[in-house]
N, CA, C and O of each residue as an XYZ file, in Angstrom:
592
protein
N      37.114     27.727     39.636
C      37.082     27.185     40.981
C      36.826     25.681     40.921
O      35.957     25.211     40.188
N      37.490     25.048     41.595
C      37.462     23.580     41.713
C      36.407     23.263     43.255
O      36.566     23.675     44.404
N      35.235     22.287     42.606
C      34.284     22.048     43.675
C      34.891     20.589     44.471
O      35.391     19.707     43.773
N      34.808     20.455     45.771
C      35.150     18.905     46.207
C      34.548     18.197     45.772
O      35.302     17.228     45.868
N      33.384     17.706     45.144
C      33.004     16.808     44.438
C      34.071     16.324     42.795
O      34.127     15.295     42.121
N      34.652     17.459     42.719
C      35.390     17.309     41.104
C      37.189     16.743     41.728
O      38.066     16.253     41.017
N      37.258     17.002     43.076
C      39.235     16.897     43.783
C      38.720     15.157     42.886
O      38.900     15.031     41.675
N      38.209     14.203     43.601
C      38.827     12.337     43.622
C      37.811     12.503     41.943
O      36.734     12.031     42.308
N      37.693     12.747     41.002
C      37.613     11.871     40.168
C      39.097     12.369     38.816
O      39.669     13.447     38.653
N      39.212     11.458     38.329
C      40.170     11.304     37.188
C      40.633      9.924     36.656
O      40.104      8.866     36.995
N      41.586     10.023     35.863
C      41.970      8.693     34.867
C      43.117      8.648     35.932
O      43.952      9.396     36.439
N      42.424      6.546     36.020
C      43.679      6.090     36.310
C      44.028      5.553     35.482
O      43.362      5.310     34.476
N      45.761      5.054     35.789
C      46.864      4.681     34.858
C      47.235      3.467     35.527
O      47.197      3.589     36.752
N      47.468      2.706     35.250
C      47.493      0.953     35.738
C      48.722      0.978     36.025
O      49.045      2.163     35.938
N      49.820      0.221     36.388
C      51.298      0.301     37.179
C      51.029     -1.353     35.771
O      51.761     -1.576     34.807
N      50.177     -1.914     36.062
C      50.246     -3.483     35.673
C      49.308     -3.823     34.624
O      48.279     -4.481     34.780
N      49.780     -3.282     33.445
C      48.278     -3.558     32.609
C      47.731     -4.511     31.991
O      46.566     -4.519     31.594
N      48.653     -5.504     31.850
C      48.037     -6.847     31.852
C      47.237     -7.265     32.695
O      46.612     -8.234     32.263
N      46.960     -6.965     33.742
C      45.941     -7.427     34.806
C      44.583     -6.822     34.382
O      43.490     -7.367     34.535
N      44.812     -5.631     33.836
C      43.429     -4.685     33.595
C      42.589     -5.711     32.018
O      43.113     -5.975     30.936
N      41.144     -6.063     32.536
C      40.557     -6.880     31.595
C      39.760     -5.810     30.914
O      38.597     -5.655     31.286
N      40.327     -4.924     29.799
C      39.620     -4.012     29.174
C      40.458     -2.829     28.474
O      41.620     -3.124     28.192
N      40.074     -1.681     28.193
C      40.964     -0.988     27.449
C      41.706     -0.229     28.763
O      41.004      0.664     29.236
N      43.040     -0.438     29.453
C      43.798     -0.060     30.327
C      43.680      1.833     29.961
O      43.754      2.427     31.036
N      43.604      2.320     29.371
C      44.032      3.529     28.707
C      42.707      4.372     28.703
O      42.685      5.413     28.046
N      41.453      3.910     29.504
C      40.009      5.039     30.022
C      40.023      4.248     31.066
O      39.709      3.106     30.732
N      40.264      4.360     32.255
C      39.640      3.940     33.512
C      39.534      5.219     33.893
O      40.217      6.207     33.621
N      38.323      5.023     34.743
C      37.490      6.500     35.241
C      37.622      6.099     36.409
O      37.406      4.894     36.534
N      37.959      6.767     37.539
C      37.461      6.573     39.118
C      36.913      8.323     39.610
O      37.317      9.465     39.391
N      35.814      7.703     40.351
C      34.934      8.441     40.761
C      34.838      9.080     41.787
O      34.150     10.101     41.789
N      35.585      8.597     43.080
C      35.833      9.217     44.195
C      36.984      8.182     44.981
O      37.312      7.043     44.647
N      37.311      8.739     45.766
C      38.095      8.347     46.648
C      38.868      7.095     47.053
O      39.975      6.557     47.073
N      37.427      6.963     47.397
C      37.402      4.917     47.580
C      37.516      4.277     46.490
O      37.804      3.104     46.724
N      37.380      4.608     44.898
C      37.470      4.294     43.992
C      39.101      3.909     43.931
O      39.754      2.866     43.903
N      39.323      5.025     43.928
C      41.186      4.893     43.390
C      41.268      4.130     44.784
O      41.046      2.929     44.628
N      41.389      4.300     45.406
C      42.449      3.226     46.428
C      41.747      1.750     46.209
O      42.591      0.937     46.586
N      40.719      1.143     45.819
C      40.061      0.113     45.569
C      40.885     -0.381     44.285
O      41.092     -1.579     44.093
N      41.451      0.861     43.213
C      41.713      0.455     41.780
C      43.310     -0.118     42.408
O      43.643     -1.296     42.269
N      44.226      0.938     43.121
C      45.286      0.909     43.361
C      45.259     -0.534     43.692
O      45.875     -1.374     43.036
N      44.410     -0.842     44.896
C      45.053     -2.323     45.439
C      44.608     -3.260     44.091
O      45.431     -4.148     43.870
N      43.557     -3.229     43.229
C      43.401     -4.529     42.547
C      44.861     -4.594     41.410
O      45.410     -5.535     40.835
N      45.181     -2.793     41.454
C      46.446     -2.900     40.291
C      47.748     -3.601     41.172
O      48.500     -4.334     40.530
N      47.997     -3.407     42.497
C      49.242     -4.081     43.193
C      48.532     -5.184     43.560
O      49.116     -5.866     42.718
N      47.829     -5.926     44.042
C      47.582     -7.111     44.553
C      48.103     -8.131     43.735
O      47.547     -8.265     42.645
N      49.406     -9.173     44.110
C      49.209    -10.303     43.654
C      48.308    -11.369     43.509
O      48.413    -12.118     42.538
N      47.463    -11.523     44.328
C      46.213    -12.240     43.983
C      44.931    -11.762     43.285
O      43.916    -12.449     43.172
N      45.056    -10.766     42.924
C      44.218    -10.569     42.000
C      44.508    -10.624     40.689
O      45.264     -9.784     40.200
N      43.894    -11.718     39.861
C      44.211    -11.886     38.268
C      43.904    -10.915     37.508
O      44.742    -10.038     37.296
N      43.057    -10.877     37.125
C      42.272     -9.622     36.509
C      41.429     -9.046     37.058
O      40.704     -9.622     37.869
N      41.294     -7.704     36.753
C      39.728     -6.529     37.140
C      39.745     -6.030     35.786
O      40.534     -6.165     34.852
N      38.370     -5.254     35.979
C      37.993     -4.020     35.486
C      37.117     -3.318     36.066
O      36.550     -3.803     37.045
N      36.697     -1.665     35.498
C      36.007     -0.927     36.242
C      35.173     -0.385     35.322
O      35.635      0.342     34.442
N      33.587     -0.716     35.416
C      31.997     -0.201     35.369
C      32.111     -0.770     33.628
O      31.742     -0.049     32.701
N      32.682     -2.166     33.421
C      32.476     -2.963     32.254
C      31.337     -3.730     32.559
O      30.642     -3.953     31.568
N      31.051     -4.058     33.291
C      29.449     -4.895     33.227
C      28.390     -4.541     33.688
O      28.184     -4.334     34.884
N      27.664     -4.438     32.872
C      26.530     -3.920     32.817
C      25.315     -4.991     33.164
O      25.041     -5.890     32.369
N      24.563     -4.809     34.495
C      23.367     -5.613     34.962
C      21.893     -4.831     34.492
O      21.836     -3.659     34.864
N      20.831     -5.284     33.805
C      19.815     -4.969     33.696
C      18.986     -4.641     34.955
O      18.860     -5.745     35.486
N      18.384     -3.785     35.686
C      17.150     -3.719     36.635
C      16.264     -2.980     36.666
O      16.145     -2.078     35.837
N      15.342     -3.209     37.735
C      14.370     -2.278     37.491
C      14.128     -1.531     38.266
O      14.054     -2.194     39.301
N      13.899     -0.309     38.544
C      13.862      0.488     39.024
C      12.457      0.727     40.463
O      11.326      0.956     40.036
N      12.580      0.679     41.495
C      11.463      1.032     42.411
C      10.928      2.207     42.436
O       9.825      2.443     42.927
N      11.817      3.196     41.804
C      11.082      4.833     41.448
C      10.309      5.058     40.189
O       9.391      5.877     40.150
N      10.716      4.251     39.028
C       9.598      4.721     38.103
C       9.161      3.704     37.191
O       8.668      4.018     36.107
N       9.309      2.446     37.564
C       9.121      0.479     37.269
C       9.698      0.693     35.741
O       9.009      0.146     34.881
N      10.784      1.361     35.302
C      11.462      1.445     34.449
C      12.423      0.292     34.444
O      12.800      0.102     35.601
N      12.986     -0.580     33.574
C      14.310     -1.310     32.946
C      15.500     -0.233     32.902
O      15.458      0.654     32.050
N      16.491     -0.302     33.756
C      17.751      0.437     33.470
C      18.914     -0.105     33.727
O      18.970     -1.046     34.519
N      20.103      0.410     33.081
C      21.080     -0.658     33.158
C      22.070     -0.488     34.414
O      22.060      0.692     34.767
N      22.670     -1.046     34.971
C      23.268     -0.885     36.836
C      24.710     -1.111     36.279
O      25.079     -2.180     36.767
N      25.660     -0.622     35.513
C      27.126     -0.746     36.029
C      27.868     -0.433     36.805
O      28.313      0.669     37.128
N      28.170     -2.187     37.411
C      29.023     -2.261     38.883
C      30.000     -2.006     39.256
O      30.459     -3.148     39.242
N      30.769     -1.425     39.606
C      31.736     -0.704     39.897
C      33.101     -1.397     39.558
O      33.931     -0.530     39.280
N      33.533     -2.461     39.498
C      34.393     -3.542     39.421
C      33.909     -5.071     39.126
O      32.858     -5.656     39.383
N      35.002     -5.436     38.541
C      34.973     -7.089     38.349
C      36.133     -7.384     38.589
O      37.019     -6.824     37.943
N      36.536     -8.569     39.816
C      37.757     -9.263     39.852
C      37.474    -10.381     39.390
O      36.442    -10.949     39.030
N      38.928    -10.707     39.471
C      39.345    -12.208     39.343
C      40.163    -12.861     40.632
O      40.761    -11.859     41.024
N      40.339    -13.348     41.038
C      40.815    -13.701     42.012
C      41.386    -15.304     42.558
O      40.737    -16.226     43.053
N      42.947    -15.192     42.222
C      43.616    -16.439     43.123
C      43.346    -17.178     44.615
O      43.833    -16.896     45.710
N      42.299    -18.322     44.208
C      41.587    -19.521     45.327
C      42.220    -20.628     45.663
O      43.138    -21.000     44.932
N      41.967    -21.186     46.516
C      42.235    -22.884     46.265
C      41.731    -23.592     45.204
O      42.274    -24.482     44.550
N      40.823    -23.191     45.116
C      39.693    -23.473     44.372
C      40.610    -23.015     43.196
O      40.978    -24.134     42.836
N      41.094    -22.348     42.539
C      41.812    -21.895     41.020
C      41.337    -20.247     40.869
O      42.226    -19.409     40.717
N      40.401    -19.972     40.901
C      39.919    -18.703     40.764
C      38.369    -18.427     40.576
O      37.646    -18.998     39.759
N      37.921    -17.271     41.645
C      36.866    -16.884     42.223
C      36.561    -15.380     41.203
O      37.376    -14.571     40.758
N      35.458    -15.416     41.109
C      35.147    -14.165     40.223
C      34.223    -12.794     41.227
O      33.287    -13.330     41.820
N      34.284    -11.419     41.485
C      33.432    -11.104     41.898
C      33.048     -9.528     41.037
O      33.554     -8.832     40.157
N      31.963     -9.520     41.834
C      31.623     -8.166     41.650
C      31.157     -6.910     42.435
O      29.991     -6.676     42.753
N      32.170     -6.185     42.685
C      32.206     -5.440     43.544
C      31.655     -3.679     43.317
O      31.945     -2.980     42.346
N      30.803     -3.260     44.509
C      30.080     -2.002     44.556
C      31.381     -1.204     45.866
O      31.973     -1.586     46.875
N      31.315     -0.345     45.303
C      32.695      0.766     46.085
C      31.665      1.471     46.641
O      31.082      2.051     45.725
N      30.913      1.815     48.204
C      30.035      2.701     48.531
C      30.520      3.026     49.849
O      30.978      2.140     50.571
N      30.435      4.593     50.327
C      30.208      4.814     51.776
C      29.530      4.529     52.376
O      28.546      5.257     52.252
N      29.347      3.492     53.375
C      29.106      2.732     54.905
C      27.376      3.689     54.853
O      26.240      3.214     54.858
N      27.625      4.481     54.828
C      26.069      5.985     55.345
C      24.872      5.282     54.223
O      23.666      5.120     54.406
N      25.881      4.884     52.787
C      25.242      4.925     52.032
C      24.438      2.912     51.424
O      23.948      2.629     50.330
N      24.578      2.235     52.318
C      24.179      1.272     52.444
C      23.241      0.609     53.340
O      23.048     -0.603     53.426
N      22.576      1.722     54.121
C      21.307      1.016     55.062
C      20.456      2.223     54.567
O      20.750      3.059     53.713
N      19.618      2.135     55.125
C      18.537      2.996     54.954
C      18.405      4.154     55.875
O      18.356      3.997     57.095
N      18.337      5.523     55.193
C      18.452      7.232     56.161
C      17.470      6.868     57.530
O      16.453      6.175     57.511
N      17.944      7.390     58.445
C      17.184      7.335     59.728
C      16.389      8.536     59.862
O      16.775      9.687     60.065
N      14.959      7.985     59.685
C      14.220      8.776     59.735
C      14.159     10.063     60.478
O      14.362      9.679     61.629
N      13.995     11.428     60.536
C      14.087     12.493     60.995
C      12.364     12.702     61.844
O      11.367     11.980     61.823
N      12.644     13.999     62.515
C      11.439     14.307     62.819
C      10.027     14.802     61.564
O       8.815     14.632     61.692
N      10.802     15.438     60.411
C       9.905     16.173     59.198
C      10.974     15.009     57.906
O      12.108     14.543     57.799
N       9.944     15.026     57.333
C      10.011     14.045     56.102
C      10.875     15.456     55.315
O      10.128     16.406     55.079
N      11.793     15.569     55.065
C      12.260     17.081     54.431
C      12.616     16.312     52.856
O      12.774     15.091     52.849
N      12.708     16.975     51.759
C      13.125     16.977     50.724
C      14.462     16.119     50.418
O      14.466     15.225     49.571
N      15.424     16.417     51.069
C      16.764     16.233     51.531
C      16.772     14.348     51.808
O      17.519     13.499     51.323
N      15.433     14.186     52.931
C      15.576     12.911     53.443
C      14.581     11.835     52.319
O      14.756     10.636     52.104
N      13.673     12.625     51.821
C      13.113     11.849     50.422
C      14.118     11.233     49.505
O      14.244     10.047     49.201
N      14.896     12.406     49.078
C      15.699     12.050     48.185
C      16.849     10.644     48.704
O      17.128      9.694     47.973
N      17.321     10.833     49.996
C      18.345      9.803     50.432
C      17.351      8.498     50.256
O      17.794      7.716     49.415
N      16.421      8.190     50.706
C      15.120      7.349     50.806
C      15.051      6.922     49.368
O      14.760      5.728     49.309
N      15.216      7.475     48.181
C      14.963      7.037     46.705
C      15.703      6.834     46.330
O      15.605      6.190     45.285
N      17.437      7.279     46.949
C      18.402      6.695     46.051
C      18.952      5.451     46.897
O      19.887      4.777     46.465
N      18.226      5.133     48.330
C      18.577      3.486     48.641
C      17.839      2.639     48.099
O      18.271      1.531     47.780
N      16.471      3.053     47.881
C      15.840      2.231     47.193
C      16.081      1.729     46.091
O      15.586      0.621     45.883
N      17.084      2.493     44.792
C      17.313      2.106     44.044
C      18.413      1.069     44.346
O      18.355     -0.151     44.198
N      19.554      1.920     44.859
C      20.741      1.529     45.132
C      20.222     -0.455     45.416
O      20.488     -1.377     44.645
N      19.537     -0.535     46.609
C      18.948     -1.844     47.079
C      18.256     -2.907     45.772
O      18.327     -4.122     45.585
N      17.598     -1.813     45.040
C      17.210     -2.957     43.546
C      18.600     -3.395     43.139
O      19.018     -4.515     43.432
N      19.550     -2.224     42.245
C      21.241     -2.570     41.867
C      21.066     -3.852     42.917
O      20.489     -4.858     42.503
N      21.403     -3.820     43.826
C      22.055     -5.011     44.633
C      21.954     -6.097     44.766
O      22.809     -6.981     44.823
N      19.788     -6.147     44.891
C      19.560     -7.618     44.533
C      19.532     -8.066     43.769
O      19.357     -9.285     43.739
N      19.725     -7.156     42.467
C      19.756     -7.870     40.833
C      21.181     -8.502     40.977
O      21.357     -9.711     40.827
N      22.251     -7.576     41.293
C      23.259     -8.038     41.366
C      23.899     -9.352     41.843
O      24.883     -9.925     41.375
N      22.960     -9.768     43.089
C      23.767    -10.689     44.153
C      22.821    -12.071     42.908
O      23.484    -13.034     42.524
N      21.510    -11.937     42.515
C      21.062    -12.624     42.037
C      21.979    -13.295     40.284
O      22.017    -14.367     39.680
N      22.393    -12.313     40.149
C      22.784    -12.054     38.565
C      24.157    -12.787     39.116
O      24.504    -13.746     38.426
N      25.036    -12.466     40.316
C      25.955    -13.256     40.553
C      25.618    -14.513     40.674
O      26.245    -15.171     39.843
N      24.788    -15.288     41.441
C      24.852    -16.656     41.688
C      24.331    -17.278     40.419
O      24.502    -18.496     40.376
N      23.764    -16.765     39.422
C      23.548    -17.409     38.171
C      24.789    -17.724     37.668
O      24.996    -18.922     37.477
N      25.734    -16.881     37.387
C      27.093    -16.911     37.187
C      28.514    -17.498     38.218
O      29.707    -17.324     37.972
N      28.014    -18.088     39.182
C      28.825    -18.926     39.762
C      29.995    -17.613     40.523
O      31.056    -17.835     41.105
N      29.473    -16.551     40.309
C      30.366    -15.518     41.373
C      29.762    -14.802     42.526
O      28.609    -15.081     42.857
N      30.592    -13.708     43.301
C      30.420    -13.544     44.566
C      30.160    -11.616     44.373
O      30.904    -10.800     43.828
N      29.007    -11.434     44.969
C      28.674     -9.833     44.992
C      29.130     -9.089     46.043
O      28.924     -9.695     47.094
N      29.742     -7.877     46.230
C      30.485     -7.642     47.630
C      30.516     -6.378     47.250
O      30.872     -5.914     46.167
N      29.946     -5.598     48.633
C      29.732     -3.999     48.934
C      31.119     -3.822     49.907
O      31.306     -4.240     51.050
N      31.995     -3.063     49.040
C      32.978     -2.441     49.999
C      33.171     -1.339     50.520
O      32.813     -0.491     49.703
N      33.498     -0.926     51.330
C      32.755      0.395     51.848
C      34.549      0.596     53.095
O      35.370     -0.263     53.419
N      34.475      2.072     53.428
C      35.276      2.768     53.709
C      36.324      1.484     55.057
O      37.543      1.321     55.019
N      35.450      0.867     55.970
C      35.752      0.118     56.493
C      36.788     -0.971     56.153
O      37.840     -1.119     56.775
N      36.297     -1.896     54.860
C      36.965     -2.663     54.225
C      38.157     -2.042     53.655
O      39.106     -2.788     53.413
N      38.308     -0.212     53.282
C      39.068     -0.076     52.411
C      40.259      0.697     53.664
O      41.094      1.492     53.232
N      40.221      0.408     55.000
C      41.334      1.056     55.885
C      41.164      2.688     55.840
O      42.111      3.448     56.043
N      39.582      3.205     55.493
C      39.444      4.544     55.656
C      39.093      5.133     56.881
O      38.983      6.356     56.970
């Protein structure tokens, strides 16, 4: 039996593999928004190069003050005025970028959503921080951005 969590993940296959900055031949996408995020960076003419969950950010964790490593979902490249803009992009559902609205009973269910923004929110500020050291741009795309 095939669970819906297992339908959107599989290997994608690049149309353009010179664009792909890495081994073209394992790209993993994970859900949904993934592949249509991969699709457009593989057709986009303005995008120079990507890759997908090649860079790896160090952070720390708000659940157990552990060091762990955050790979971001994407890296572009991208045709500017400027010559070219670098970013790094997080592929997330819209639900999954503010914080759960509190319920009447603290339930198990709503703990857990509560610990994985918290993390999610460390990833991010390491990220946006780890970008401006590096002269690039951090960007949460989410179902909205992707015409879902």
């Amino acid at each position: 039996m095939v669970y819906a969590k297992e339908i959107y993940k599989g290997k994608f296959i690049p149309r353009n593999t010179s664009k792909y900055l890495g081994d073209h031949t394992s790209i993993v996408y994970r859900s949904s928004y993934e592949l249509k995020f991969m699709n457009w960076c593989d057709l986009n003419d303005s995008i120079i190069g990507w890759n997908s969950e090649e860079v790896a950010i160090p952070y720390r964790s708000p659940i157990d003050n552990k060091v762990h490593r955050y790979f971001v979902d994407f890296y572009m490249e991208v045709k500017s005025e400027k010559g070219k803009e670098r970013y790094l992009i997080e592929v997330k559902p819209q639900r999954f970028t503010k914080a759960p609205p509190a319920g009447k009973r603290k339930t198990k269910r709503y703990l857990q959503e509560i610990a994985n923004y918290a993390v999610n929110e460390a990833k991010w500020n390491t990220a946006r921080a780890f970008c401006k050291k590096q002269g690039m741009k951090f960007r949460i795309v989410t179902e909205k951005e992707l015409g879902i």
